[in-house]
C-alpha positions, 0 to 999 in steps of 0.5 A: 411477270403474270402468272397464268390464271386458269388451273387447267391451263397452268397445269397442262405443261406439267401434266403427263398422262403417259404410263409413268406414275411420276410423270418424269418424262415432261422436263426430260423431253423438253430437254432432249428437245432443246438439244436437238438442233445444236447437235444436228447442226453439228455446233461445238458449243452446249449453251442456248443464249437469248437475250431476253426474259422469258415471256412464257412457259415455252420460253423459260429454261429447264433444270432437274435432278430427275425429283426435282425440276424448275422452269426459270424465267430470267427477269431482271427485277422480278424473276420467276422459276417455277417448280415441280416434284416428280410425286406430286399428283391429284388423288390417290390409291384406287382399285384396279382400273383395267378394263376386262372387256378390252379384249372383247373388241381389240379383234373387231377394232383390226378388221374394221382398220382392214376394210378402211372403216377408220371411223368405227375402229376409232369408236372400237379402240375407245371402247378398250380404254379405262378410266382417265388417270388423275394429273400431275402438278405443279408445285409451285412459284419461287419468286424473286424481287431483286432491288437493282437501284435506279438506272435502266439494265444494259447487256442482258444475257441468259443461257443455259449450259448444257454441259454443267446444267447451270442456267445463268442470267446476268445484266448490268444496271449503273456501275454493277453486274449482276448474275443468277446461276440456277443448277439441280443438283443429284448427289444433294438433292436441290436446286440452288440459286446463287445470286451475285455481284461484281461490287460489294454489298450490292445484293438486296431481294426478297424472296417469296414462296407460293401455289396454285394448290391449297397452300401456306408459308410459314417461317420455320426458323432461318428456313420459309416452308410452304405447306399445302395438299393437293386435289383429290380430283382433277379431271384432264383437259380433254375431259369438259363433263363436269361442272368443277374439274378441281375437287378438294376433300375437307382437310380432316380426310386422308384424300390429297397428297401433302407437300411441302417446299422448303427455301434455306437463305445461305448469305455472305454479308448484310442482313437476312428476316424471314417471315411467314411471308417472305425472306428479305435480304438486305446489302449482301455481297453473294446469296445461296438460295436453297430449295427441295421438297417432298410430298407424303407419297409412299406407294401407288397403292397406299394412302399417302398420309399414313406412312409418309417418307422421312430423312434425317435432318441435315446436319449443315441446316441453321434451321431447328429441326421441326417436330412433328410425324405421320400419324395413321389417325387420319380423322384427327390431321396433325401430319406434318413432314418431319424433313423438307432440305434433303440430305446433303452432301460435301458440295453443300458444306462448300456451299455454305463456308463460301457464304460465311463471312469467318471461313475462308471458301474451301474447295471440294476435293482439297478442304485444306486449301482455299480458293476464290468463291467463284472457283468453288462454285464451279468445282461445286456445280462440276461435281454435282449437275447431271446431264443425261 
């Protein structure tokens, strides 16, 4: 599955130039859009099917958490979910960009409209802007091979629920169903990815981590970190003036936001590496993928590196805790964020005795009663989804 070349180009479905700093309202509208035409035709049923990968942006389908957002793209043997983070923007602070000759032709610019001289009311109104916002941007790309054996896929299926925000993708190769399920959730702040089979022992992939931004994977533990900062400059795609739209500042300056991707491997059965490269997983019976990330915005008005948000470790990661805090010596970078798997919550640690091949799966609201791992996903995906 290619990736779209071009920065400007890759950038634009995420961009927002509204007035939201966070640029939240891309993946929410697309999702309000997705659920338009079921609700006008008045259909019962929440779920979009297609019987297909997607072939493009467009195609993909969406999940958040209102931080968190990703666009999953369903391949069979390689599949492709892109990411976002709700703070993750080119630039920095900067100082008051209101313009204060806007008022100057706001009255020229309605009479112009009145005597039907549009033109010169457009030129008017433009002469009321200020300067063009920095962009939103993409996070990055988790992808997944998935080693199926030989044999062609029959009985491809994707769909996304819109009731439970749970994106699935199943297919059959050989003898073996297999299923992806992909939910944001709010209370634990991540995405998880569920990979699954209806035969034991029949789920090996390797999982890797990258970005169009400056980035690097590094191993940290049973966990793959990507590291990486973003542009100080980029200029919007209605904007040609300039000869390199994308600016980077040296590393040992305080300008573009850091960020980091964190991927948590959560396996039942078989074997598990993971390098600086990739995490490879070999003959496991189910995998849980955690994802979350964070960045080193703290305030619109403040430099990103220098008072950078922390959390505790959480306490259901096999990962050891890394080390390392903001520093306010911006000419000596050592800034490393301290937490990139965000607080947990009890759904989780279901999560994580579903995957443990000496604990039996527990459920959510009764731990003292155990049940299929099926049944417990779902209680767990009830409890955590958001649907707006």
């Amino acid at each position: 599955m290619a990736l779209i070349p071009s920065y400007r180009n890759r950038w634009r479905p995420f961009r927002s130039h509204a007035a939201d700093p966070h640029g939240r309202a891309d993946l929410g509208a697309i999702f309000l859009l997705a659920l338009c035409p079921a609700l006008a035709a008045g259909q019962p049923a929440l779920t979009l099917h297609y019987h297909e990968p997607a072939a493009g942006w467009t195609e993909a389908v969406p999940i958040g958490n209102g931080r968190l957002g990703a666009m999953i793209f369903g391949g069979l043997h390689e599949d492709l979910i892109q990411l976002n983070e709700a703070t993750l923007w080119s630039g920095g602070p900067v100082a008051d960009r209101i313009n204060p000759r806007a008022h100057e032709f706001l009255g020229p610019a309605r009479a112009a409209l009145r005597r039907g001289e549009y033109g010169r009311a457009a030129d008017l109104v433009r002469r009321m802007q200020g300067p063009y916002t920095q962009s939103y941007l993409p996070l990055g790309d988790l992808v997944i091979r998935q080693d199926t054996g030989p044999g062609n896929s029959v009985d491809y299926s994707r769909d996304l629920d819109l009731r439970s925000g749970v994106a699935s993708t199943t297919f059959s190769i050989g003898a073996v169903r297999y299923k992806r399920e992909v939910f944001a959730s709010a209370p634990a702040d991540v995405i998880v990815v569920r990979l699954s089979a209806d035969a034991p022992r029949k789920i090996s992939l390797t999982v890797g981590v990258l970005s169009q931004l400056r980035a690097s994977a590094v191993a940290m533990g049973n966990m793959l970190s990507l590291r990486g900062r973003a542009p100080t400059q980029v200029d919007p795609d209605y904007f040609n003036a300039n000869n390199e739209p994308v600016v980077y500042d040296p590393d040992d300056t305080c300008k573009g936001m850091r960020f980091e991707l964190g991927v948590e491997p959560l396996v039942k059965g078989g074997t598990v590496r993971v390098s600086d490269t990739q995490i490879a997983i070999n003959n496991a019976t189910e995998v849980v993928l955690l994802l979350s990330a964070t960045t080193s915005f703290n305030a619109l008005t403040a430099v990103p590196i220098v008072r950078a948000r922390t959390s505790t470790w959480p306490a259901w990661s096999t990962s050891p805790k890394p080390r390392g805090r903001p520093t306010r010596n911006c000419s000596r970078h050592t800034w490393r964020i301290s937490t990139i798997i965000s607080i947990a919550s009890p759904c989780l640690s279901t999560l994580r005795k579903m995957t443990r091949a000496d604990s039996p799966p527990m459920s959510v609201w009764t731990p003292t009663a155990a049940e299929p791992p099926t049944q417990a996903w779902k209680r767990c995906i009830s409890s955590s989804a958001v649907i707006c």
